[in-house]
C-alpha positions as CSV (number, residue, x, y, z in Angstrom):
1,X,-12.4,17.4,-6.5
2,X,-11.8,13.6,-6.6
3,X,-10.2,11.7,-4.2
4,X,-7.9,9.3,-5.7
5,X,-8.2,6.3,-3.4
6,X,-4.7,4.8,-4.0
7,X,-5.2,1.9,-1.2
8,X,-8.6,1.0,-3.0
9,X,-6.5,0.8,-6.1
10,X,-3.8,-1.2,-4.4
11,X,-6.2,-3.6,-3.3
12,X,-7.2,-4.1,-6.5
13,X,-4.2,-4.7,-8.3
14,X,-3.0,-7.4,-5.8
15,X,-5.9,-9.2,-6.4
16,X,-5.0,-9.5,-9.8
17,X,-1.7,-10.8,-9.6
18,X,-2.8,-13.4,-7.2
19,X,-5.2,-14.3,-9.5
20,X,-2.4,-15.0,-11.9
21,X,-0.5,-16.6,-9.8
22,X,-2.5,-19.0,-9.0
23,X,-3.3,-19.9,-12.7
24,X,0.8,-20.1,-12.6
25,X,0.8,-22.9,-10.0
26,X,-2.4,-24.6,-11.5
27,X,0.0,-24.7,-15.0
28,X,2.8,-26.2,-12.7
29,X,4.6,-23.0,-12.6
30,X,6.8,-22.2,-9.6
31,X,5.4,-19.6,-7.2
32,X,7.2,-16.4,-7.3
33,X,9.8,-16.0,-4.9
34,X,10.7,-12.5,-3.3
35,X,13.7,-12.0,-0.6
36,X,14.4,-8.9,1.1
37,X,17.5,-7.6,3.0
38,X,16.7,-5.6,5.9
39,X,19.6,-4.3,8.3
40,X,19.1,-2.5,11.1
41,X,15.9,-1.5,13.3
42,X,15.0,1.7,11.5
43,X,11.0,2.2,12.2
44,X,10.1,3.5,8.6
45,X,12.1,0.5,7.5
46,X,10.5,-1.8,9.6
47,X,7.3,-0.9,8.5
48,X,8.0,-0.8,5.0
49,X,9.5,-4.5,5.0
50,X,6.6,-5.8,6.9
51,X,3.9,-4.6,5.0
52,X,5.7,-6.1,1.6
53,X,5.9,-9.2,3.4
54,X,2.3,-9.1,4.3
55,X,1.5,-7.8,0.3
56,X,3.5,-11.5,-0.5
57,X,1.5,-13.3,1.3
58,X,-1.7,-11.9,-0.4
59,X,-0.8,-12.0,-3.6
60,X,0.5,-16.2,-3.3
61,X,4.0,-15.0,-3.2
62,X,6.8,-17.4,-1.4
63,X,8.7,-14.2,0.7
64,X,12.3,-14.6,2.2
65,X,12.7,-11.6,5.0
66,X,17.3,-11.7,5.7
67,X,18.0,-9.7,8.4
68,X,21.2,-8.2,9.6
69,X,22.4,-5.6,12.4
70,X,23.5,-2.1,11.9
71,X,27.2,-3.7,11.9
72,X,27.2,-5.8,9.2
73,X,30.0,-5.1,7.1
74,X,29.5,-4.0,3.5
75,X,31.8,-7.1,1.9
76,X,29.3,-9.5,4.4
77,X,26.5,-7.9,2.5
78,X,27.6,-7.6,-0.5
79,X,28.4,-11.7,-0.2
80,X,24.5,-12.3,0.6
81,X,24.0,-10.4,-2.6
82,X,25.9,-12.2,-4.6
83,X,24.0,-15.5,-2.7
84,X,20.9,-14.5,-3.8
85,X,21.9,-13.2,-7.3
86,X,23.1,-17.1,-8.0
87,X,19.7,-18.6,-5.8
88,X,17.5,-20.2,-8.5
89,X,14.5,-20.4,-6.2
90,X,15.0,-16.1,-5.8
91,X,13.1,-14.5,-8.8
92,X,13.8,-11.1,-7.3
93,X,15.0,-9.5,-4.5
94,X,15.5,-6.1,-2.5
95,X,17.6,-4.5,-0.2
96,X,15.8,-2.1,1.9
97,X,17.5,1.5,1.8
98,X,18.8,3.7,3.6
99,X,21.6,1.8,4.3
100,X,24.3,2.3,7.9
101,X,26.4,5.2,6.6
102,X,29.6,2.7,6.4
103,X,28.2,0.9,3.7
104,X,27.8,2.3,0.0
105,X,24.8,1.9,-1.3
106,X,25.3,2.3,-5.0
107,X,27.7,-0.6,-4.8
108,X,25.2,-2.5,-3.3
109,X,22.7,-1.6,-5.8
110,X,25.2,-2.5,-8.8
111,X,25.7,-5.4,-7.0
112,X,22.2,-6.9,-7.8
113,X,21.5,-8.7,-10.7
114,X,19.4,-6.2,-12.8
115,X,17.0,-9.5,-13.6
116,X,16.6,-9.6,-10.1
117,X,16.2,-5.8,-9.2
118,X,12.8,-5.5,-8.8
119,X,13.0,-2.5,-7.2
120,X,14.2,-0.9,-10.5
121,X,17.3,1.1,-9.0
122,X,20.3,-0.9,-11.2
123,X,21.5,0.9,-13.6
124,X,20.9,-1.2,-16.6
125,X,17.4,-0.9,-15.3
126,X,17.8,2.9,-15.0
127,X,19.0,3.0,-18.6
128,X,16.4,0.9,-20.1
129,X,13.4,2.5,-18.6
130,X,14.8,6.0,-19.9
131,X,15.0,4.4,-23.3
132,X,11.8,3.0,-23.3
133,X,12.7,-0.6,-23.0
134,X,10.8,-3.1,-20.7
135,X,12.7,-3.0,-17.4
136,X,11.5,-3.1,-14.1
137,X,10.8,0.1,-13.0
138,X,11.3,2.2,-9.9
139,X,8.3,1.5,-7.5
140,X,7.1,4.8,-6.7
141,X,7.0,6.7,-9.5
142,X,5.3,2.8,-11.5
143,X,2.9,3.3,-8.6
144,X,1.9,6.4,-9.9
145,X,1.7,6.0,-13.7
146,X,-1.0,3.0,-12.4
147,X,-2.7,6.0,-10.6
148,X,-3.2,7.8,-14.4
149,X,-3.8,5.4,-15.6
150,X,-6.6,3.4,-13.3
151,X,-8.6,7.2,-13.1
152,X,-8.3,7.5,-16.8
153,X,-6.0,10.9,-15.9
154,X,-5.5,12.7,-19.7
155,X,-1.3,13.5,-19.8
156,X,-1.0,14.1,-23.5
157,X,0.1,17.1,-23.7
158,X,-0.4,18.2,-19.9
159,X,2.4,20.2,-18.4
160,X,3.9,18.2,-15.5
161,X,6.1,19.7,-12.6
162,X,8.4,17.8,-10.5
163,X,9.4,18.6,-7.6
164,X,12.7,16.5,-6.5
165,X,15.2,15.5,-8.5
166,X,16.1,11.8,-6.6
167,X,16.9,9.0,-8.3
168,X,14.4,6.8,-6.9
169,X,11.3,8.7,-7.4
170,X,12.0,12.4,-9.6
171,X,14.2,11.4,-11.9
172,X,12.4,8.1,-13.3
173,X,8.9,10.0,-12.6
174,X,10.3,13.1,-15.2
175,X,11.3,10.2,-17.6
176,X,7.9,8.1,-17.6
177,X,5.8,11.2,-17.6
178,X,7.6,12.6,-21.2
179,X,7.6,8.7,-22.8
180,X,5.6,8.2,-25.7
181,X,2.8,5.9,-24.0
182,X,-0.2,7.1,-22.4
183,X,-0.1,7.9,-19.6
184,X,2.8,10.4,-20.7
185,X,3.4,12.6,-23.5
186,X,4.1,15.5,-21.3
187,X,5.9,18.3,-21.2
188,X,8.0,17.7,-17.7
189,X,10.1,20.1,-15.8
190,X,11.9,19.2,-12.9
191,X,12.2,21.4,-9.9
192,X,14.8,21.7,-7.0
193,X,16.3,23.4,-4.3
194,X,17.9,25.7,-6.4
195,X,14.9,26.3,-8.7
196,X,14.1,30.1,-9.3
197,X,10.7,31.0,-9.3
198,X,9.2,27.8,-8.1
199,X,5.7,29.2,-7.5
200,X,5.2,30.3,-10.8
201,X,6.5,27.1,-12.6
202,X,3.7,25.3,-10.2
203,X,1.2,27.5,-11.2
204,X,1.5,26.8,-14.7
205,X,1.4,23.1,-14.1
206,X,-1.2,20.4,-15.1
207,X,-0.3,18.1,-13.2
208,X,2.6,18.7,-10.0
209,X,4.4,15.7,-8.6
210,X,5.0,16.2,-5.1
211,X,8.5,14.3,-4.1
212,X,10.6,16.5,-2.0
213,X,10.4,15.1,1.8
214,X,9.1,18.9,2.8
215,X,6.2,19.1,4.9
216,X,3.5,21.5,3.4
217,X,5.6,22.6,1.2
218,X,2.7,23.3,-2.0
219,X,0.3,25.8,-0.8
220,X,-2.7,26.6,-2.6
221,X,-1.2,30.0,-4.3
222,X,1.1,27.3,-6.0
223,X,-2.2,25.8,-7.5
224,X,-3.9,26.1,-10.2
225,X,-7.8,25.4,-10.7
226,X,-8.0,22.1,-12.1
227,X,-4.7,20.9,-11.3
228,X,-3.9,17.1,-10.6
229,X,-1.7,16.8,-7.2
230,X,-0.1,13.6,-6.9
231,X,1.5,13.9,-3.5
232,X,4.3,11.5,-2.6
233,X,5.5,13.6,0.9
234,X,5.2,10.7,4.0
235,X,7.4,12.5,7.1
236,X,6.8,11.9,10.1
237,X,5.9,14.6,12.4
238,X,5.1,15.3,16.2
239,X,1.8,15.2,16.8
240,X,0.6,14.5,20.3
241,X,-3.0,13.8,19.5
242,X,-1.6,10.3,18.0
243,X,-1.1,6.9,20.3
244,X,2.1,7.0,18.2
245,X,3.2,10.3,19.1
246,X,3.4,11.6,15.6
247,X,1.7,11.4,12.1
248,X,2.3,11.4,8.9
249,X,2.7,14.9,6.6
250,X,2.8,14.9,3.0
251,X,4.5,17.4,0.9
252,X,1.4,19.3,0.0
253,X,-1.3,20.9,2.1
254,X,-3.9,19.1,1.9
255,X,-6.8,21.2,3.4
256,X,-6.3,24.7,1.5
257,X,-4.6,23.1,-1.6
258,X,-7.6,19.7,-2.1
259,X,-10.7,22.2,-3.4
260,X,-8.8,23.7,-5.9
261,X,-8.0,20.0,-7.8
262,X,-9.1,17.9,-10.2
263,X,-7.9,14.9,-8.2
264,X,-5.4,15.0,-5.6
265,X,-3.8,12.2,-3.4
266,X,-4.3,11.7,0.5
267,X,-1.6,11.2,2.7
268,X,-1.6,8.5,4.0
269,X,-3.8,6.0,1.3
270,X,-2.2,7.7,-1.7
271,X,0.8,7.1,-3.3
272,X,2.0,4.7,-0.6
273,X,-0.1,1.6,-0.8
274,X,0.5,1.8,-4.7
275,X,4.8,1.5,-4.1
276,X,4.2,-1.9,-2.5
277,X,2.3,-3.3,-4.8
278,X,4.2,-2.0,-8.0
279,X,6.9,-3.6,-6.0
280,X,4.7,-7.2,-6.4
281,X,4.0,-6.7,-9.9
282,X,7.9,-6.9,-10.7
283,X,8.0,-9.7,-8.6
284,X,5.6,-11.1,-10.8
285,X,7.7,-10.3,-13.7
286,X,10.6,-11.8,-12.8
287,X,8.3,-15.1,-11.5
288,X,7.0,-15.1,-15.1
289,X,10.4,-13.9,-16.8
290,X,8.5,-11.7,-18.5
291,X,11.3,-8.9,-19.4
292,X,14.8,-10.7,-18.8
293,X,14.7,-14.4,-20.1
């Protein structure tokens, strides 16, 4: 079984954009610019905005952090949207979801300029990536193709499970997975709650992609020898050993499910780290104007 070490990896790949970066300013480029729009106080929001703010910084971005409270009407930020859309200096920009139940957050998303959306979730973006044109693609399920791809992972082929159907990290995941590019070229099905025999689809996987907010959920009789576990679970439960008062679970079980792998992701230092920085390598993108000129 090998560990794959996605913080290492992370690490890694930030030091390569700021290593173009810097070869951008040296060329009298401007430095890519990255806003983000948090509202509210939510903790795994919080954390989420602060570490991308800290990935800006290491990477030579200039980052914008716009905050608002949980009030903030949907027209005010919907305005600020539409700001940043028509900011020059603003290569790309998110808006960190969820969102205060009073505001809709697919208008917010089709709201952003899809040259802007770095995160990937427009639906122009959406469309393109299913297509298999450049776009900028959803973090997550980016951060795990560069996963495959940076262990040298074989997919051609491979029979891939799914589990979670979301828009931000199952359904782009199924989509990249069955694209003619490597890594891809498999053979993806998607599982659910309402999936019959979800065991037995697992066990015949290759590969099983993790992505349904459940705790534990894949046990090892769900496993088969060899398999690859990418595991993109982070919930946080109570645990009164932690200073915190909780830690955080992934979707699979580690300890009985890890000896029966190929490779399999830790929780946390997996799939997480690599979400931020696919996050900077849009930014980069759209600093570059790489896709959308």
């Amino acid at each position: 079984m090998q560990l794959i070490d996605g913080k290492a990896v992370a690490e890694q790949v930030k030091e390569e954009i700021a290593a173009q970066v810097a070869a951008m300013v040296e060329n009298g480029m401007k430095r890519p610019h990255l806003a983000a729009i948090l509202v509210g106080h939510d903790g795994g929001s919080e954390t989420y905005v602060a570490a991308k703010v800290k990935a800006c910084a290491v990477c030579g971005f200039t980052s914008t952090l716009i905050r608002y409270e949980e009030d903030v009407t949907e027209e005010e930020l919907l305005a600020k949207v539409r700001d940043l859309n028509e900011d020059p200096d603003v290569d790309g920009f998110i808006v960190q979801l969820p969102l205060p139940r009073h505001i809709n957050e697919q208008h917010v998303i089709e709201a952003i300029d899809y040259r802007k959306d770095v995160d990937g979730f427009h639906p122009i973006n959406v469309g393109r990536m299913s297509i298999g044109l450049p776009c900028f693609i959803s973090a997550t399920p980016n951060g795990i193709m560069e996963l495959l791809r940076r262990y040298n992972i074989e997919t051609r082929g491979k029979k891939a499970v799914v589990l979670g159907r979301s828009n931000i990290v199952g359904k782009p995941m199924a989509t990249l997975l069955m694209q003619k590019t490597n890594p891809g070229d498999c053979t993806v099905t998607i599982c659910h709650s309402h999936t019959q025999n979800i065991v037995e689809e697992c066990r015949q996987a290759d590969i099983i992609i993790a992505a349904l907010g459940q705790p534990g959920f894949v046990t090892a009789d769900m496993v088969k020898p060899g398999a690859v576990i990418i595991d993109v679970g982070t919930t946080r439960v109570p645990d009164a050993t932690k200073k915190s008062g909780f830690r955080l679970s992934g979707d699979v079980r580690f300890d009985e499910v890890a000896p029966l792998c190929s490779y399999i992701t830790p929780v946390p230092g997996g799939v997480g780290p690599m979400t931020i920085c696919s996050l900077m390598k849009n930014t980069l993108l759209a600093g570059k104007k790489s896709i959308y000129r």
